[in-house]
C-alpha positions as CSV (number, residue, x, y, z in Angstrom):
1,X,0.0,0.0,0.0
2,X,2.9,2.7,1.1
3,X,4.4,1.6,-2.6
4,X,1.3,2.5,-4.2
5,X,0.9,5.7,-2.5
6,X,4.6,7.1,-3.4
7,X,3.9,5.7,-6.7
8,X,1.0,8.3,-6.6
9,X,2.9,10.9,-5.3
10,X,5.6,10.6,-8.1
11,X,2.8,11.1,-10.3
12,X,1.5,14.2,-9.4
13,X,4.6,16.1,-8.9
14,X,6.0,14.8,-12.4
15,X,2.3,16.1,-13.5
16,X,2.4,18.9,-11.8
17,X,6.1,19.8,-12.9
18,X,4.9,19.2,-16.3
19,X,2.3,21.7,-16.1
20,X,4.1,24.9,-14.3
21,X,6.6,24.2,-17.3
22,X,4.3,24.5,-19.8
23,X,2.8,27.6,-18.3
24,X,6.2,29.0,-17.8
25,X,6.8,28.8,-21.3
26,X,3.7,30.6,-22.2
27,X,4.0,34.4,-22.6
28,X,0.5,35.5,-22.3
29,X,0.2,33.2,-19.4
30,X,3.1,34.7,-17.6
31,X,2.2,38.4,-18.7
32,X,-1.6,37.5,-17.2
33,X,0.5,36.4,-14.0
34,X,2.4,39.9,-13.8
35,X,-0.6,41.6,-14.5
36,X,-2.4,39.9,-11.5
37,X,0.5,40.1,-9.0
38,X,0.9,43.9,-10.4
39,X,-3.3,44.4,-9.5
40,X,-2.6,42.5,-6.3
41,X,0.4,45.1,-5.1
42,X,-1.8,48.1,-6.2
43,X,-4.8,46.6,-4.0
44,X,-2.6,46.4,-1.3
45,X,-0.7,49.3,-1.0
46,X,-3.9,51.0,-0.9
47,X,-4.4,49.1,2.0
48,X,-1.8,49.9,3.8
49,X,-0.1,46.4,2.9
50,X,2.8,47.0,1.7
51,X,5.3,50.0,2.1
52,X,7.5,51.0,-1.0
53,X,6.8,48.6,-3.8
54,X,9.4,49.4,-6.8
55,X,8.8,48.6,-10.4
56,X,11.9,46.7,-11.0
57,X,10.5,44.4,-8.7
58,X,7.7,43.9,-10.2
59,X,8.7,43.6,-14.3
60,X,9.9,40.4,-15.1
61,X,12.1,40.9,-18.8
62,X,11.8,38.0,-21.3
63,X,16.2,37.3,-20.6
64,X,15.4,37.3,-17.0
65,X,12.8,34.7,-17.8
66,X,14.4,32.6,-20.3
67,X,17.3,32.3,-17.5
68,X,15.1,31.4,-15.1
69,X,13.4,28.7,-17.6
70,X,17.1,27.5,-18.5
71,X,18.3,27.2,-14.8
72,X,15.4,24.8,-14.2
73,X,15.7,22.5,-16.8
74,X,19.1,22.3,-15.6
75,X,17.9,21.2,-12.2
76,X,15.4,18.8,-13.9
77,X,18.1,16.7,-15.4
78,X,20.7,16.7,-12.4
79,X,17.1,15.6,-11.0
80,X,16.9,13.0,-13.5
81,X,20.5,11.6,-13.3
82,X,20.3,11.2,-9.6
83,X,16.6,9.5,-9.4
84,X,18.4,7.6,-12.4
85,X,21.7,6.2,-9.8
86,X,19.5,5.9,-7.3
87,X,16.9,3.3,-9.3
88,X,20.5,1.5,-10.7
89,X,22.0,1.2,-7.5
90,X,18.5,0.1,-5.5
91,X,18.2,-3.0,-8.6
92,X,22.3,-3.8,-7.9
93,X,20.7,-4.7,-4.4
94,X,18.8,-7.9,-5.8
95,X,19.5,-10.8,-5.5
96,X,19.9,-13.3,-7.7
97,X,16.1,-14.7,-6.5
98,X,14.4,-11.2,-7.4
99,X,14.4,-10.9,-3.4
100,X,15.7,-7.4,-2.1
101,X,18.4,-7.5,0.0
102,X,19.2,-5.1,3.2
C-alpha cells in the first residue's frame, strides 16, 4: 500500500512539474500572471499592505525569464540523473532470486 501511495505521489509532482513548465513557457500566461500580481500590489498598498513597492521588482524581462526557464531545466536533469543512480544502485541490491536485499 505505502508503494502504491509514493507511486502516486511521483505522479503528481511529475504532472504537476509538467504543467508549471508548460505555463512557464507561455508568454501570455506569464504576462496575465504579472498583470495579476501587479493588481494585487496596487490593492494592497492602498491598504496599507505594503510599504515601497518598486517597479523593478515587479517587471519580469523576457532574458530574465528565459534564464530562469534554463536554470530549471538544468535542475530537472541533475534531478533525473540522480533519481536515475538511485533506481541503478536500488536494482544492484537484488538478488539473484528477485528478493531485495538489506
Amino acid at each position: 500500500m505505502q508503494k502504491e501511495y509514493e507511486q502516486m505521489a511521483e505522479q503528481f509532482v511529475k504532472l504537476w512539474q509538467e504543467q508549471v513548465s508548460g505555463y512557464l513557457k507561455d508568454p501570455a500566461v506569464m504576462k496575465a500572471t504579472m498583470d495579476t500580481w501587479q493588481n494585487f500590489s496596487k490593492m494592497q498598498e492602498k491598504q496599507g499592505g505594503f510599504a515601497d513597492v518598486s517597479k523593478s521588482s515587479i517587471n519580469i524581462n523576457v532574458d530574465t525569464l528565459n534564464n530562469l526557464l534554463a536554470r530549471l531545466a538544468s535542475c530537472e536533469q541533475r534531478i533525473a540523473k540522480l533519481e536515475s543512480k538511485l533506481n541503478s544502485s536500488s536494482e544492484r541490491k537484488t538478488s539473484r532470486c528477485g528478493e531485495k536485499t538489506v
